[in-house]
C-alpha positions as CSV (number, residue, x, y, z in Angstrom):
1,X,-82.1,236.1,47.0
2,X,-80.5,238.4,49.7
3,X,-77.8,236.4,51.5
4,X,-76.6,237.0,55.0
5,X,-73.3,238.4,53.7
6,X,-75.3,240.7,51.7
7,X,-77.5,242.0,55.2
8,X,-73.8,242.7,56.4
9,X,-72.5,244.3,53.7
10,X,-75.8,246.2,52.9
11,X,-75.1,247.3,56.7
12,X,-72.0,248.6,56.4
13,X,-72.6,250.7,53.6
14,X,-75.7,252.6,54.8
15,X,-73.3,253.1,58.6
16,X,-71.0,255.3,56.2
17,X,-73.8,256.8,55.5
18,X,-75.3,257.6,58.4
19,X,-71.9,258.5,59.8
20,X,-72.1,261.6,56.9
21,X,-75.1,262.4,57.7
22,X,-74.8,262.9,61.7
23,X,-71.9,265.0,61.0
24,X,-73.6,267.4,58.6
25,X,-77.0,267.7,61.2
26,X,-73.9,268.7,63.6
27,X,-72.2,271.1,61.5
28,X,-69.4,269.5,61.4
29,X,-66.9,269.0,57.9
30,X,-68.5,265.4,56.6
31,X,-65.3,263.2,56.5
32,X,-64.4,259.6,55.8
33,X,-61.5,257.8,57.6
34,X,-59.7,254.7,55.5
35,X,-56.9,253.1,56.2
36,X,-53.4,254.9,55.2
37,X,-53.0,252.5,51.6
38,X,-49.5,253.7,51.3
39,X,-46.3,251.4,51.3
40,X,-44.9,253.0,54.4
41,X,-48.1,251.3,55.6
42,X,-46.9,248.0,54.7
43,X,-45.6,245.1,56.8
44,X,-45.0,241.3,56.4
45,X,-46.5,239.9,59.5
46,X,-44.1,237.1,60.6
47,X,-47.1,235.5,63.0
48,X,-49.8,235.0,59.8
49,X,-47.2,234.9,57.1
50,X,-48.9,237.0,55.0
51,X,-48.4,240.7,53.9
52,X,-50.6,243.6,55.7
53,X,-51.8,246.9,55.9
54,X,-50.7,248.6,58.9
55,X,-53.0,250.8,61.7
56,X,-52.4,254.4,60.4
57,X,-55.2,256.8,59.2
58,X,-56.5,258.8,57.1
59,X,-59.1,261.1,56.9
60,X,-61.1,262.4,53.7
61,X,-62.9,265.6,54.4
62,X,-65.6,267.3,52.3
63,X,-64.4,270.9,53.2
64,X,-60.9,270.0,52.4
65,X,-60.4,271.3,48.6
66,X,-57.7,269.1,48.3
67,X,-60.1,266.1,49.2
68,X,-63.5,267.1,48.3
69,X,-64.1,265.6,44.6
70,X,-62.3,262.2,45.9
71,X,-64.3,262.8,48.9
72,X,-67.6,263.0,46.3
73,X,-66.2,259.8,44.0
74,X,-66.0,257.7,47.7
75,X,-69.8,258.0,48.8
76,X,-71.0,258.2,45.0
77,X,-69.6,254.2,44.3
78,X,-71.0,253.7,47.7
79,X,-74.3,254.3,46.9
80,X,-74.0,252.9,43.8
81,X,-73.2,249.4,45.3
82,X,-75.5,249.3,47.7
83,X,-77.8,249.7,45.0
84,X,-76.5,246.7,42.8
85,X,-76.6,244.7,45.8
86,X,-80.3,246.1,46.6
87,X,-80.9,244.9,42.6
88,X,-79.1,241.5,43.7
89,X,-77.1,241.8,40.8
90,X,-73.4,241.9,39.8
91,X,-71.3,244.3,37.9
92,X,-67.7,244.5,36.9
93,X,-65.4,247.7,38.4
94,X,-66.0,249.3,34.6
95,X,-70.1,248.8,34.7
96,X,-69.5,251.3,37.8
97,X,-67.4,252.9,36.2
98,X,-70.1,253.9,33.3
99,X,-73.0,253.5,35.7
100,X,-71.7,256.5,37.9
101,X,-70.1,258.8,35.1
102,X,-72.1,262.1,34.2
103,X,-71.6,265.7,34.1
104,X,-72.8,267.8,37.6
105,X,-75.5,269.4,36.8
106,X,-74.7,273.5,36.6
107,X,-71.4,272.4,36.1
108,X,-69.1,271.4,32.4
109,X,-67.5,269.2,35.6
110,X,-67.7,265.1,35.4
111,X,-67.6,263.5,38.4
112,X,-65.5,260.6,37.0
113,X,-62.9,261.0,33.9
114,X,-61.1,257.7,34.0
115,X,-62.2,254.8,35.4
116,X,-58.6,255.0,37.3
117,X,-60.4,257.5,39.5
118,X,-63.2,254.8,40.3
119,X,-61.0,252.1,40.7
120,X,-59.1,253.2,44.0
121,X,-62.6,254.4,45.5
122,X,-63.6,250.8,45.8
123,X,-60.7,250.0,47.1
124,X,-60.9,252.7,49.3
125,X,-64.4,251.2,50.5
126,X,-63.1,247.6,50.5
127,X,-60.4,248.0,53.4
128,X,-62.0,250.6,55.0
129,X,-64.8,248.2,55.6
130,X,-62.8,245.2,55.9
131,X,-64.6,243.5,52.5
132,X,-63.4,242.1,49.8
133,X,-64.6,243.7,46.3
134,X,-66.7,240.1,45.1
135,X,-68.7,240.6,48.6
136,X,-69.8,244.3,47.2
137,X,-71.0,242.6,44.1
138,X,-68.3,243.8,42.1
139,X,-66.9,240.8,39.4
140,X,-63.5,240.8,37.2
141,X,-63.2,239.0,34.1
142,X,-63.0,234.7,34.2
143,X,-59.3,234.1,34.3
144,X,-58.4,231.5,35.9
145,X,-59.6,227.4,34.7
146,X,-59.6,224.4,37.2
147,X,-59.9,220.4,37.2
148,X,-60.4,217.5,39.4
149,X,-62.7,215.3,41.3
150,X,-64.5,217.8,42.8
151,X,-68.2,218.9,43.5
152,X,-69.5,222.0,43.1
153,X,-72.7,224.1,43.6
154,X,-72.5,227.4,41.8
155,X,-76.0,229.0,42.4
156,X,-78.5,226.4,41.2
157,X,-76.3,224.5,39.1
158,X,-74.2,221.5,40.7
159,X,-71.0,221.3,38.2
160,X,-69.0,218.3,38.3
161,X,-65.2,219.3,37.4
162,X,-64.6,215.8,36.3
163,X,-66.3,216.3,33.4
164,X,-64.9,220.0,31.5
165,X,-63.5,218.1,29.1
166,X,-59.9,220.0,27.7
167,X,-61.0,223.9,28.4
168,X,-61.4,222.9,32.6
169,X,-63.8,224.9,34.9
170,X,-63.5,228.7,34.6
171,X,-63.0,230.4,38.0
172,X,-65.3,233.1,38.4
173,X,-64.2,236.1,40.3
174,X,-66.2,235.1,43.4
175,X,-65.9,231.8,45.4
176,X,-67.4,233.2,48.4
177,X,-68.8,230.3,50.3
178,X,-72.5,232.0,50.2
179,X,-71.5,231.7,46.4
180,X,-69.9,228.5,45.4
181,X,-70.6,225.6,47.6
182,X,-67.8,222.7,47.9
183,X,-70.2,219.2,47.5
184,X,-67.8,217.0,46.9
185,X,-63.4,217.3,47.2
186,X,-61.2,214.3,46.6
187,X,-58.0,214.9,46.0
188,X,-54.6,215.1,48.0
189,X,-53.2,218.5,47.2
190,X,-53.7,221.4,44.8
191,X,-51.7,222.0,42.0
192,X,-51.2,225.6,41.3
193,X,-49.7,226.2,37.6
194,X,-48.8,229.2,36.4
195,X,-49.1,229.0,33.2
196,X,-52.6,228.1,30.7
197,X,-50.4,226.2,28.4
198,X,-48.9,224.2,31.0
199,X,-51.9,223.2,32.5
200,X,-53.3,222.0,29.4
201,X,-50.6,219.5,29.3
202,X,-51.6,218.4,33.0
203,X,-55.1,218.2,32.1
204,X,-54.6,216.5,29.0
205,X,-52.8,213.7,30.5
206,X,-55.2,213.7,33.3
207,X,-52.8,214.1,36.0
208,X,-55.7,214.9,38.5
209,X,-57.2,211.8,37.8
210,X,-53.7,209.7,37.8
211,X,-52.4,212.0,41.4
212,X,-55.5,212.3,42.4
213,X,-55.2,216.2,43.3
214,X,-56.9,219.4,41.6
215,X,-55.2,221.2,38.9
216,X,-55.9,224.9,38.6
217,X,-53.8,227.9,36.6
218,X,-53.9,231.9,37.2
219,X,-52.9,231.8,33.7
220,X,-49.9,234.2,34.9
221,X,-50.8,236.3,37.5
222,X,-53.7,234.7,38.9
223,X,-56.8,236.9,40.0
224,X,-58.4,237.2,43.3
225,X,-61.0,234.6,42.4
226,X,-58.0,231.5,42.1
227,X,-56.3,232.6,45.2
228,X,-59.0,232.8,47.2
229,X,-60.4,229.5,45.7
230,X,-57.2,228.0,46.9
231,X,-57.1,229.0,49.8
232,X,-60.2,227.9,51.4
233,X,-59.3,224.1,49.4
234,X,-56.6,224.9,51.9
235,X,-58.7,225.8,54.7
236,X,-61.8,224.2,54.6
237,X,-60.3,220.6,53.6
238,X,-56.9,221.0,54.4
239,X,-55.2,220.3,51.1
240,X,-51.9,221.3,50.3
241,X,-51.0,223.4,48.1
242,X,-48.0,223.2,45.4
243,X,-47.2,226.1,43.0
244,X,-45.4,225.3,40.1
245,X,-43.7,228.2,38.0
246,X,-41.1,229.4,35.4
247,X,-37.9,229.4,37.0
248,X,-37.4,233.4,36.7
249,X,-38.1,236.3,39.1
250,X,-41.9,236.7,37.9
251,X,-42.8,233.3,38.1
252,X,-41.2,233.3,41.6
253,X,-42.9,236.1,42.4
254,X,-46.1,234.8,41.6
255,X,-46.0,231.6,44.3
256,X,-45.1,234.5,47.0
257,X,-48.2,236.4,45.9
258,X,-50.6,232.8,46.3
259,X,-48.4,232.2,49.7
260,X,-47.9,235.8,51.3
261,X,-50.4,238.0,49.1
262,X,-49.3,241.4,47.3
263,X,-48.3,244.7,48.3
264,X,-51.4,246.2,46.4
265,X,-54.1,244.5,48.3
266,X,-51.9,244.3,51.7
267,X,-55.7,246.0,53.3
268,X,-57.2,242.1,51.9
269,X,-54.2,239.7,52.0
270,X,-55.7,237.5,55.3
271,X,-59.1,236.7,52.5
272,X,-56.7,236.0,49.9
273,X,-53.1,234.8,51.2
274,X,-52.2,230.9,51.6
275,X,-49.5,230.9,54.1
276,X,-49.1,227.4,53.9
277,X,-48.5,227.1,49.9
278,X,-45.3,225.5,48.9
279,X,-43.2,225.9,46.0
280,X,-42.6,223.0,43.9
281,X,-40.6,224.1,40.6
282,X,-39.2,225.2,38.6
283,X,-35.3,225.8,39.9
284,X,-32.4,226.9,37.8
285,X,-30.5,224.3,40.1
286,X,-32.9,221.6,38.3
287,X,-30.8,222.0,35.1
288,X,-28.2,220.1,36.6
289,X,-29.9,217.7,38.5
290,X,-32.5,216.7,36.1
291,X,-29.7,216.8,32.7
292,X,-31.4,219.7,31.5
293,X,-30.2,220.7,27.8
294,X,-28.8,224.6,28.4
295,X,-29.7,225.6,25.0
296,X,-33.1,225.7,26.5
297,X,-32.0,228.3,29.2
298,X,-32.4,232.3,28.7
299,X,-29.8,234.6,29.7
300,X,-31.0,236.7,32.5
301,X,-31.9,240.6,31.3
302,X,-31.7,243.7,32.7
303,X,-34.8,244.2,34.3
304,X,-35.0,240.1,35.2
305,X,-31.5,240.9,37.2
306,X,-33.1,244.6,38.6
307,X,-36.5,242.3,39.7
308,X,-34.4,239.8,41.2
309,X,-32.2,242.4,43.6
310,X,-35.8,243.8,44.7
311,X,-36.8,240.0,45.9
312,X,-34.0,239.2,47.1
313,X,-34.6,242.4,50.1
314,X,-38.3,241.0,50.8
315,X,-38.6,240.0,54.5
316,X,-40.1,236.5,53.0
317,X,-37.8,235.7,50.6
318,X,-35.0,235.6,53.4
319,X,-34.9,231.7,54.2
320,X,-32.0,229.7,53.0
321,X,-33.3,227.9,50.5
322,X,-34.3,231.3,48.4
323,X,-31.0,232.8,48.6
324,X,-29.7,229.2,47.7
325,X,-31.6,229.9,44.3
326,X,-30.9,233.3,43.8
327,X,-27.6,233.0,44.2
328,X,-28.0,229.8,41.3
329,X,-29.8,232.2,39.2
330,X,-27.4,234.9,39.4
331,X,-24.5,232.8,39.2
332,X,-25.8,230.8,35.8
333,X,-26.7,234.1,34.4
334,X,-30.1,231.9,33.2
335,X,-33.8,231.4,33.9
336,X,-36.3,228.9,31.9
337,X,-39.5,228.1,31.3
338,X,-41.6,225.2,32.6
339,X,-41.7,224.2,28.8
340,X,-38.1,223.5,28.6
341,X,-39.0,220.3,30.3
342,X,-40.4,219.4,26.6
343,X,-36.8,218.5,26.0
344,X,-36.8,216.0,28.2
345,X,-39.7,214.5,26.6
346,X,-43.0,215.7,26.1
347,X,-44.8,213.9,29.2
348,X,-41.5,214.4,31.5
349,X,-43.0,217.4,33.5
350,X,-46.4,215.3,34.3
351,X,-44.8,211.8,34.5
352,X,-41.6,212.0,36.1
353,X,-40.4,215.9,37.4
354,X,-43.2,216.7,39.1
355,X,-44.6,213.2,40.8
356,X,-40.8,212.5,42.0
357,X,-40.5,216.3,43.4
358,X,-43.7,215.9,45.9
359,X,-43.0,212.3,46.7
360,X,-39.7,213.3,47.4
361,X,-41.2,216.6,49.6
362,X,-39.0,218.8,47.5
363,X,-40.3,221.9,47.9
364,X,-39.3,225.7,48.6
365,X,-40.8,226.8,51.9
Protein backbone atom coordinates (compact mmCIF):
# COMPACT_ATOMS: atom_id res chain seq x y z
CA UNK A 1 0.00 0.00 0.00
CA UNK A 2 1.02 3.50 -1.34
CA UNK A 3 1.98 5.70 1.68
CA UNK A 4 1.68 9.45 1.77
CA UNK A 5 5.52 9.80 1.58
CA UNK A 6 5.30 7.77 -1.39
CA UNK A 7 2.34 10.37 -3.18
CA UNK A 8 5.18 12.94 -2.37
CA UNK A 9 7.92 11.30 -3.58
CA UNK A 10 6.01 9.84 -6.65
CA UNK A 11 5.29 13.72 -7.08
CA UNK A 12 8.48 14.92 -7.21
CA UNK A 13 9.81 12.58 -9.61
CA UNK A 14 7.20 12.92 -12.36
CA UNK A 15 7.82 17.38 -11.67
CA UNK A 16 11.49 16.53 -13.05
CA UNK A 17 9.77 15.14 -15.52
CA UNK A 18 7.56 17.48 -16.60
CA UNK A 19 10.17 20.17 -16.14
CA UNK A 20 12.07 18.13 -19.31
CA UNK A 21 9.43 17.91 -21.11
CA UNK A 22 8.16 21.72 -21.08
CA UNK A 23 11.62 22.66 -22.07
CA UNK A 24 11.82 20.32 -25.08
CA UNK A 25 7.96 21.58 -26.41
CA UNK A 26 9.90 25.03 -26.03
CA UNK A 27 12.96 24.32 -27.80
CA UNK A 28 14.92 24.93 -25.27
CA UNK A 29 18.31 22.54 -24.17
CA UNK A 30 16.43 20.00 -21.56
CA UNK A 31 18.57 20.61 -18.30
CA UNK A 32 18.52 19.50 -14.73
CA UNK A 33 19.77 21.76 -11.83
CA UNK A 34 21.30 19.93 -8.49
CA UNK A 35 22.91 21.25 -5.90
CA UNK A 36 26.88 21.96 -6.41
CA UNK A 37 28.01 18.40 -4.35
CA UNK A 38 31.47 19.64 -4.20
CA UNK A 39 33.53 20.24 -0.91
CA UNK A 40 33.87 23.92 -1.63
CA UNK A 41 30.17 23.56 -1.16
CA UNK A 42 30.54 22.36 2.30
CA UNK A 43 29.98 24.13 5.64
CA UNK A 44 29.48 23.21 9.33
CA UNK A 45 26.49 25.11 10.30
CA UNK A 46 27.22 26.45 13.88
CA UNK A 47 23.23 27.13 14.44
CA UNK A 48 22.00 23.16 13.73
CA UNK A 49 25.39 21.61 14.59
CA UNK A 50 25.44 19.51 11.83
CA UNK A 51 27.44 19.50 8.47
CA UNK A 52 25.60 21.00 5.13
CA UNK A 53 25.55 21.48 1.63
CA UNK A 54 25.77 25.01 0.66
CA UNK A 55 23.24 27.08 -1.96
CA UNK A 56 25.33 26.97 -5.24
CA UNK A 57 24.20 25.33 -8.50
CA UNK A 58 24.56 23.45 -11.05
CA UNK A 59 23.07 22.77 -14.17
CA UNK A 60 23.14 19.40 -16.33
CA UNK A 61 22.19 20.13 -19.85
CA UNK A 62 21.30 17.55 -22.57
CA UNK A 63 23.01 19.62 -25.45
CA UNK A 64 26.13 19.97 -23.33
CA UNK A 65 28.52 16.96 -24.76
CA UNK A 66 30.28 17.27 -21.65
CA UNK A 67 26.98 16.49 -19.67
CA UNK A 68 24.70 14.69 -21.99
CA UNK A 69 25.30 10.80 -21.03
CA UNK A 70 25.23 11.91 -17.16
CA UNK A 71 22.49 13.97 -18.20
CA UNK A 72 20.82 10.47 -19.78
CA UNK A 73 22.01 8.24 -16.49
CA UNK A 74 20.07 11.18 -14.16
CA UNK A 75 16.45 10.83 -15.71
CA UNK A 76 16.95 7.01 -16.62
CA UNK A 77 17.33 6.02 -12.41
CA UNK A 78 14.53 8.51 -12.24
CA UNK A 79 12.22 6.73 -14.08
CA UNK A 80 13.33 3.70 -12.87
CA UNK A 81 12.38 4.56 -9.27
CA UNK A 82 9.33 5.90 -9.83
CA UNK A 83 8.64 2.74 -11.21
CA UNK A 84 9.75 0.53 -8.12
CA UNK A 85 7.86 2.82 -6.08
CA UNK A 86 4.74 2.40 -8.61
CA UNK A 87 5.57 -1.66 -8.01
CA UNK A 88 5.63 -0.74 -4.16
CA UNK A 89 8.63 -2.60 -3.91
CA UNK A 90 12.26 -2.09 -2.76
CA UNK A 91 15.55 -2.48 -4.41
CA UNK A 92 19.11 -2.08 -3.32
CA UNK A 93 21.41 0.86 -5.31
CA UNK A 94 22.97 -2.46 -7.38
CA UNK A 95 19.24 -4.03 -8.35
CA UNK A 96 19.23 -0.47 -10.27
CA UNK A 97 22.16 -0.77 -11.08
CA UNK A 98 21.35 -4.14 -13.16
CA UNK A 99 17.72 -3.13 -13.68
CA UNK A 100 18.89 -0.04 -15.83
CA UNK A 101 22.13 -1.46 -17.66
CA UNK A 102 21.69 -2.29 -21.46
CA UNK A 103 23.28 -1.40 -24.65
CA UNK A 104 21.45 1.75 -26.73
CA UNK A 105 19.92 0.41 -29.29
CA UNK A 106 21.92 1.36 -32.89
CA UNK A 107 24.66 1.86 -30.71
CA UNK A 108 27.83 -0.79 -29.19
CA UNK A 109 27.28 2.17 -26.32
CA UNK A 110 25.98 1.05 -22.62
CA UNK A 111 24.25 3.47 -20.79
CA UNK A 112 25.81 2.33 -17.50
CA UNK A 113 29.47 0.50 -17.13
CA UNK A 114 29.95 0.55 -13.41
CA UNK A 115 27.54 0.84 -11.01
CA UNK A 116 29.88 3.84 -9.76
CA UNK A 117 28.22 5.76 -12.52
CA UNK A 118 24.68 4.88 -10.99
CA UNK A 119 25.58 5.48 -7.63
CA UNK A 120 26.12 9.37 -7.78
CA UNK A 121 22.86 9.69 -10.03
CA UNK A 122 20.81 8.84 -7.04
CA UNK A 123 22.55 10.95 -5.16
CA UNK A 124 22.27 13.43 -7.57
CA UNK A 125 18.30 12.88 -7.29
CA UNK A 126 18.34 12.59 -3.47
CA UNK A 127 19.51 16.28 -2.72
CA UNK A 128 18.31 17.75 -5.55
CA UNK A 129 14.93 16.70 -4.27
CA UNK A 130 15.57 17.01 -0.78
CA UNK A 131 14.95 13.00 -0.10
CA UNK A 132 16.71 10.69 1.47
CA UNK A 133 17.62 7.37 -0.78
CA UNK A 134 15.30 4.74 1.71
CA UNK A 135 12.26 7.28 0.86
CA UNK A 136 12.98 6.50 -3.10
CA UNK A 137 12.69 2.78 -2.19
CA UNK A 138 16.25 2.27 -2.51
CA UNK A 139 17.69 -0.35 0.57
CA UNK A 140 21.49 -1.07 1.59
CA UNK A 141 22.50 -4.19 3.14
CA UNK A 142 21.31 -4.91 7.26
CA UNK A 143 24.31 -3.60 9.19
CA UNK A 144 23.58 -2.37 12.02
CA UNK A 145 21.86 -4.77 15.34
CA UNK A 146 19.96 -3.20 18.35
CA UNK A 147 18.53 -4.16 21.89
CA UNK A 148 16.22 -2.98 24.56
CA UNK A 149 12.86 -2.61 26.00
CA UNK A 150 11.42 -1.33 23.04
CA UNK A 151 8.26 -1.83 20.83
CA UNK A 152 8.28 -1.97 17.40
CA UNK A 153 5.96 -2.27 14.32
CA UNK A 154 7.90 -3.11 11.19
CA UNK A 155 5.07 -3.52 8.51
CA UNK A 156 2.63 -6.02 9.92
CA UNK A 157 4.90 -7.57 12.33
CA UNK A 158 5.06 -6.05 16.01
CA UNK A 159 8.83 -7.10 17.15
CA UNK A 160 9.60 -6.97 20.70
CA UNK A 161 13.49 -6.13 21.06
CA UNK A 162 13.48 -7.72 24.47
CA UNK A 163 13.34 -10.83 23.14
CA UNK A 164 16.49 -11.25 20.01
CA UNK A 165 18.13 -13.32 22.10
CA UNK A 166 22.30 -12.87 21.56
CA UNK A 167 22.23 -11.84 17.58
CA UNK A 168 19.83 -8.36 18.71
CA UNK A 169 17.51 -6.72 16.11
CA UNK A 170 18.94 -6.09 12.71
CA UNK A 171 18.53 -2.41 11.52
CA UNK A 172 17.19 -2.33 8.21
CA UNK A 173 18.15 0.48 5.96
CA UNK A 174 14.86 2.35 6.40
CA UNK A 175 13.34 3.50 9.73
CA UNK A 176 11.19 6.02 8.13
CA UNK A 177 8.30 6.56 10.45
CA UNK A 178 5.71 5.45 7.55
CA UNK A 179 8.10 2.36 7.92
CA UNK A 180 8.85 1.37 11.42
CA UNK A 181 6.48 2.41 14.00
CA UNK A 182 7.92 3.08 17.71
CA UNK A 183 4.98 1.11 20.09
CA UNK A 184 6.65 1.02 22.98
CA UNK A 185 10.32 2.93 24.27
CA UNK A 186 11.56 2.56 27.84
CA UNK A 187 14.80 3.26 28.39
CA UNK A 188 16.95 6.38 29.60
CA UNK A 189 19.45 6.94 26.90
CA UNK A 190 20.90 5.17 23.83
CA UNK A 191 23.99 3.50 23.75
CA UNK A 192 25.78 3.82 20.51
CA UNK A 193 28.78 1.18 20.23
CA UNK A 194 30.98 1.12 17.66
CA UNK A 195 31.97 -2.03 17.51
CA UNK A 196 29.82 -5.72 16.86
CA UNK A 197 32.02 -7.47 19.30
CA UNK A 198 31.68 -4.93 21.84
CA UNK A 199 28.11 -4.90 21.82
CA UNK A 200 27.83 -8.49 22.24
CA UNK A 201 29.51 -8.05 25.51
CA UNK A 202 26.78 -5.41 26.48
CA UNK A 203 24.07 -7.48 25.33
CA UNK A 204 25.35 -10.51 26.80
CA UNK A 205 25.35 -9.10 30.22
CA UNK A 206 22.13 -7.45 29.55
CA UNK A 207 23.16 -3.99 30.18
CA UNK A 208 19.85 -2.62 28.63
CA UNK A 209 18.03 -4.49 30.91
CA UNK A 210 20.36 -3.72 34.14
CA UNK A 211 20.63 0.53 32.74
CA UNK A 212 17.70 0.38 31.41
CA UNK A 213 18.72 2.19 27.97
CA UNK A 214 18.93 0.73 24.23
CA UNK A 215 22.05 -0.70 22.99
CA UNK A 216 22.70 -0.50 19.24
CA UNK A 217 26.20 -0.91 17.07
CA UNK A 218 27.04 0.47 13.42
CA UNK A 219 29.38 -2.30 13.55
CA UNK A 220 32.19 0.39 12.55
CA UNK A 221 30.94 2.93 10.42
CA UNK A 222 27.32 2.76 10.98
CA UNK A 223 24.86 3.10 7.94
CA UNK A 224 22.21 5.54 7.32
CA UNK A 225 19.63 3.22 8.67
CA UNK A 226 21.45 3.36 12.62
CA UNK A 227 21.86 7.02 12.51
CA UNK A 228 18.75 7.91 11.44
CA UNK A 229 17.25 5.32 13.92
CA UNK A 230 18.99 7.25 16.58
CA UNK A 231 18.17 10.14 15.88
CA UNK A 232 14.49 10.18 15.89
CA UNK A 233 14.96 7.90 19.65
CA UNK A 234 16.47 11.33 20.02
CA UNK A 235 13.82 13.27 18.63
CA UNK A 236 10.77 11.72 18.99
CA UNK A 237 11.40 10.55 22.80
CA UNK A 238 14.08 12.59 23.73
CA UNK A 239 16.68 10.15 24.76
CA UNK A 240 20.13 10.82 24.96
CA UNK A 241 22.42 9.56 23.18
CA UNK A 242 26.11 8.26 24.28
CA UNK A 243 28.62 6.90 21.66
CA UNK A 244 31.19 4.79 22.85
CA UNK A 245 34.40 4.18 20.60
CA UNK A 246 38.02 2.99 20.22
CA UNK A 247 40.15 5.68 21.47
CA UNK A 248 41.81 6.45 17.94
CA UNK A 249 41.16 9.02 15.15
CA UNK A 250 38.48 6.60 13.35
CA UNK A 251 36.60 5.73 16.19
CA UNK A 252 36.50 9.40 17.01
CA UNK A 253 35.61 10.13 13.86
CA UNK A 254 32.76 7.97 13.83
CA UNK A 255 30.83 9.73 17.10
CA UNK A 256 31.30 13.21 14.95
CA UNK A 257 29.69 11.45 11.93
CA UNK A 258 26.38 10.15 14.48
CA UNK A 259 26.60 13.87 16.06
CA UNK A 260 27.52 16.32 12.98
CA UNK A 261 26.95 13.90 9.88
CA UNK A 262 29.60 13.42 6.94
CA UNK A 263 31.06 15.33 4.37
CA UNK A 264 29.63 12.90 1.66
CA UNK A 265 26.03 13.19 2.47
CA UNK A 266 26.45 17.06 3.72
CA UNK A 267 23.01 17.44 0.90
CA UNK A 268 21.15 14.79 3.86
CA UNK A 269 22.95 15.48 7.16
CA UNK A 270 19.63 17.50 8.97
CA UNK A 271 17.62 13.53 8.22
CA UNK A 272 20.58 11.88 9.49
CA UNK A 273 22.78 14.11 12.05
CA UNK A 274 22.19 13.90 16.00
CA UNK A 275 23.49 17.16 17.24
CA UNK A 276 22.87 16.46 20.61
CA UNK A 277 24.92 12.97 20.76
CA UNK A 278 27.61 12.87 23.31
CA UNK A 279 30.76 11.05 23.45
CA UNK A 280 31.30 8.82 26.30
CA UNK A 281 34.67 6.79 25.74
CA UNK A 282 37.09 5.70 25.04
CA UNK A 283 40.09 8.47 25.96
CA UNK A 284 43.81 7.84 25.85
CA UNK A 285 43.61 10.05 29.14
CA UNK A 286 41.58 6.94 30.66
CA UNK A 287 44.78 4.93 30.77
CA UNK A 288 45.86 6.82 33.63
CA UNK A 289 42.87 7.36 35.37
CA UNK A 290 41.38 4.07 35.16
CA UNK A 291 45.15 1.99 35.85
CA UNK A 292 45.15 0.95 32.42
CA UNK A 293 48.00 -1.79 31.64
CA UNK A 294 50.12 0.11 28.61
CA UNK A 295 51.08 -3.02 27.02
CA UNK A 296 47.51 -2.87 25.83
CA UNK A 297 48.10 0.48 24.01
CA UNK A 298 49.13 0.79 20.15
CA UNK A 299 51.65 3.14 19.06
CA UNK A 300 50.10 5.72 16.85
CA UNK A 301 51.05 5.12 12.79
CA UNK A 302 51.53 7.16 10.15
CA UNK A 303 48.34 7.51 8.65
CA UNK A 304 46.58 7.41 12.47
CA UNK A 305 48.98 10.66 13.11
CA UNK A 306 48.08 12.16 9.16
CA UNK A 307 44.07 11.38 10.26
CA UNK A 308 44.48 12.99 13.44
CA UNK A 309 46.20 16.52 11.93
CA UNK A 310 43.06 16.49 9.40
CA UNK A 311 40.50 16.35 12.68
CA UNK A 312 42.13 18.36 14.51
CA UNK A 313 41.32 21.49 11.61
CA UNK A 314 37.52 20.48 11.65
CA UNK A 315 35.31 23.54 12.75
CA UNK A 316 33.69 20.83 15.30
CA UNK A 317 36.46 19.35 16.68
CA UNK A 318 37.65 22.92 18.02
CA UNK A 319 36.20 22.85 21.70
CA UNK A 320 38.58 22.33 24.52
CA UNK A 321 37.93 19.22 25.56
CA UNK A 322 39.00 17.64 21.89
CA UNK A 323 42.18 19.40 21.67
CA UNK A 324 42.63 18.31 25.43
CA UNK A 325 42.63 14.68 23.80
CA UNK A 326 44.44 15.16 20.92
CA UNK A 327 47.05 16.72 22.47
CA UNK A 328 46.88 13.26 25.03
CA UNK A 329 46.98 11.19 21.98
CA UNK A 330 49.82 12.82 20.40
CA UNK A 331 51.75 13.26 23.34
CA UNK A 332 51.45 9.28 24.46
CA UNK A 333 52.21 8.42 21.00
CA UNK A 334 49.11 5.63 21.67
CA UNK A 335 45.55 4.77 20.84
CA UNK A 336 43.53 1.49 22.14
CA UNK A 337 40.76 -0.37 21.71
CA UNK A 338 37.51 -0.65 23.71
CA UNK A 339 38.75 -4.26 24.27
CA UNK A 340 41.65 -3.29 26.25
CA UNK A 341 39.28 -2.79 28.99
CA UNK A 342 39.35 -6.81 29.13
CA UNK A 343 42.45 -6.30 31.21
CA UNK A 344 40.77 -4.83 33.64
CA UNK A 345 38.48 -7.64 33.86
CA UNK A 346 36.19 -9.11 31.52
CA UNK A 347 32.84 -7.32 32.77
CA UNK A 348 34.85 -3.89 33.73
CA UNK A 349 33.64 -1.95 30.51
CA UNK A 350 29.73 -2.97 31.34
CA UNK A 351 30.03 -2.96 35.17
CA UNK A 352 32.14 -0.26 36.28
CA UNK A 353 33.77 2.19 33.15
CA UNK A 354 30.87 2.83 31.48
CA UNK A 355 27.96 3.11 34.37
CA UNK A 356 30.44 5.47 36.51
CA UNK A 357 31.31 7.69 33.19
CA UNK A 358 27.41 8.62 32.58
CA UNK A 359 26.55 8.82 36.24
CA UNK A 360 29.42 10.92 36.59
CA UNK A 361 28.23 13.08 33.12
CA UNK A 362 31.61 12.43 31.74
CA UNK A 363 31.22 13.01 28.42
CA UNK A 364 32.99 14.85 25.26
CA UNK A 365 30.66 17.48 24.03
Amino acid sequence: MKTAKDKEVTEKLENVGKTILSQIEKGQNPTFRLPLRTLSNVYFDEKTGTIKLGDKMADRQFLNIAHSRKFMQTMLVAAEIKKVIQEEATISIRDLYYALKHTIEGTQENTFEEQSESDPCIEDIECSLDLLREELHLAASAKGIIAGDVLIKDGKDTIDLTKMGSGGWSVPSNVEPDRIEFKKVNAEYVLFIEKDAVWRRFNEDQFWKKQNCIIMTGRGQPGRGERRLAQRLNKEFGLPIYVLTDADPWGMYIYSVIKQGSIALSYSEEKLATPQAKFLGLLTQDVEKYNIPKEVTIKLNNLDVKRLKEMENYKWFQKKEWKEEFKNMKEKGYKLELEALSKKGIRFITEKYVPEKIKNKEFLP
